[in-house]
C-alpha positions, 0 to 999 in steps of 0.5 A, spaced: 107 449 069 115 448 066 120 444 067 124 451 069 118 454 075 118 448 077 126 447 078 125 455 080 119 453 086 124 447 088 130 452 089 126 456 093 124 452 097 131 449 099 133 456 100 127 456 105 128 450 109 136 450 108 138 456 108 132 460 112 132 464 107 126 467 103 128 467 097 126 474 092 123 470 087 125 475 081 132 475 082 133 467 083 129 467 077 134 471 073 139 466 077 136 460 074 136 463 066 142 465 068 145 458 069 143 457 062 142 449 060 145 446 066 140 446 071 137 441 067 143 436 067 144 432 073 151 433 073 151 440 072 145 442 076 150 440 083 155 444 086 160 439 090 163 443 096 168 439 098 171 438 090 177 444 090 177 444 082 169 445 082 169 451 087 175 454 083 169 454 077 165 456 081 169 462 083 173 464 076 165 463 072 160 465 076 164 471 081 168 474 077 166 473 070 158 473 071 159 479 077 165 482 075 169 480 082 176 481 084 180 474 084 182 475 093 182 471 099 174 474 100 172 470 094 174 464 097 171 466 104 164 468 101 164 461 098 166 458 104 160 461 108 156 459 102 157 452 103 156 452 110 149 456 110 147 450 105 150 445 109 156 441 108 153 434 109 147 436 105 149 432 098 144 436 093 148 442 093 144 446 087 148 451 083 142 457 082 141 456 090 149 456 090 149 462 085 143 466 088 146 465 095 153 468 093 150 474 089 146 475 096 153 474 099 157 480 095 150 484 094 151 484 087 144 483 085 146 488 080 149 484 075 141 480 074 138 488 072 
């Protein structure tokens, strides 16, 4: 198995015993190549969810560069929800379970087709 199913099995499961949320394997696997590199990167591999620089990253890279979202408040509101579906005390915030739970969030599957 590589490194990456192995990171793609553990996201899973985090969204499953989380979130509740089974997660569609196909699509979080897109997700996750689609986070390119930085998943295997510690730092980078982490959403912090109370560090305001690193949710504006998260909205101007991923929700309106990668899903062609429009800047508005829902942005910021659809993130919240996120981070709270996650779990605020949770330490270990993945950015593809962060991803993959925002592009549910929009219904925006489509930009992983």
């Amino acid at each position: 198995m590589s490194k990456r199913d192995e990171l793609i099995t553990k996201y899973a499961a985090d969204l499953k015993d989380k979130c509740g949320v089974n997660a569609d394997m196909d699509l979080l696997t897109k997700v996750v190549v689609g986070c390119g590199p930085s998943i295997y990167n510690a730092d980078a591999a982490t959403v912090s969810g109370s560090d305001e620089s690193e949710l504006a990253t998260v909205k101007n890279n991923f929700l309106i560069k990668k899903l062609g979202l429009k800047d508005s408040p829902d942005l910021d509101k659809g993130i919240d929800a996120v981070i709270e579906k996650y779990g605020r005390s949770n330490r270990n915030k993945y950015r593809a379970v962060v991803y993959y739970l925002l592009t549910k969030h929009f219904k925006k599957e489509g930009a992983y087709k």
